[in-house]
C-alpha positions in Angstrom: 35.7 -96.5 -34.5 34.3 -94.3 -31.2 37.7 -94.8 -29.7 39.4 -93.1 -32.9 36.6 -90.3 -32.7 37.3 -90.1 -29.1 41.0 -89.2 -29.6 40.3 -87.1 -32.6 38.2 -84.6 -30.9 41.0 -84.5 -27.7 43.1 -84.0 -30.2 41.4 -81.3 -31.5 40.1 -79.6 -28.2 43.9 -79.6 -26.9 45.2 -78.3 -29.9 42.3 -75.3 -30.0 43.8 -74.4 -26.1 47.7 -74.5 -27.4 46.9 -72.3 -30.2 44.7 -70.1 -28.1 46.7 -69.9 -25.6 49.8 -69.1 -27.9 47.2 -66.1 -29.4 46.7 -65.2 -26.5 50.3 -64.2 -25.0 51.6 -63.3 -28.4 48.6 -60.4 -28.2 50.0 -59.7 -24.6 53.4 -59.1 -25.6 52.4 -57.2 -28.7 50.2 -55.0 -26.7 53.2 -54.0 -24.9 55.4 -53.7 -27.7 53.2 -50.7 -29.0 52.8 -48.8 -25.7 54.6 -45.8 -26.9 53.0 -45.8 -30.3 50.9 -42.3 -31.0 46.9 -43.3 -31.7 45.4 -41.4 -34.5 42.2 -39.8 -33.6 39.7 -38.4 -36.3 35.8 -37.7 -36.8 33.8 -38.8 -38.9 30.9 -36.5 -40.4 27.9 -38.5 -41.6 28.4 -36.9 -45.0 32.3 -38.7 -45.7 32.8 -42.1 -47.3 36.3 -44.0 -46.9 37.6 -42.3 -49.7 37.6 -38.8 -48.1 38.1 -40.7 -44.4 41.1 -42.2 -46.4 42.9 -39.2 -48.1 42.1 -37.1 -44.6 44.7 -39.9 -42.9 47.1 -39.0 -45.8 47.0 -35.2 -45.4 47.6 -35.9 -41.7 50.8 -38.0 -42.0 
């Protein structure tokens, strides 16, 4: 039984850095992807809710 646990939590810990690592470098090249992209900048009052924040976005597009 321990040496069944044993290979079930290396199984688990190497599978956690594949899948990390796989997040990791598909972030990386999706970060570069959108380099040119604009950023949308906007204040927010204390007196707006995400309603108003949301049709704002709208009128700006």
């Amino acid at each position: 039984m321990n040496n069944k646990r044993k290979r079930a939590v290396l199984f688990l810990v190497l599978f956690g850095i594949v899948v990390g690592g796989l997040f990791f470098v598909g972030k990386k090249s999706f970060e570069r992807q959108n380099d040119e992209t604009v950023s949308v900048e906007f204040e927010i009052s204390k007196g707006e809710n995400i309603l108003t924040i949301a049709e704002n976005l709208k009128k700006e597009k």
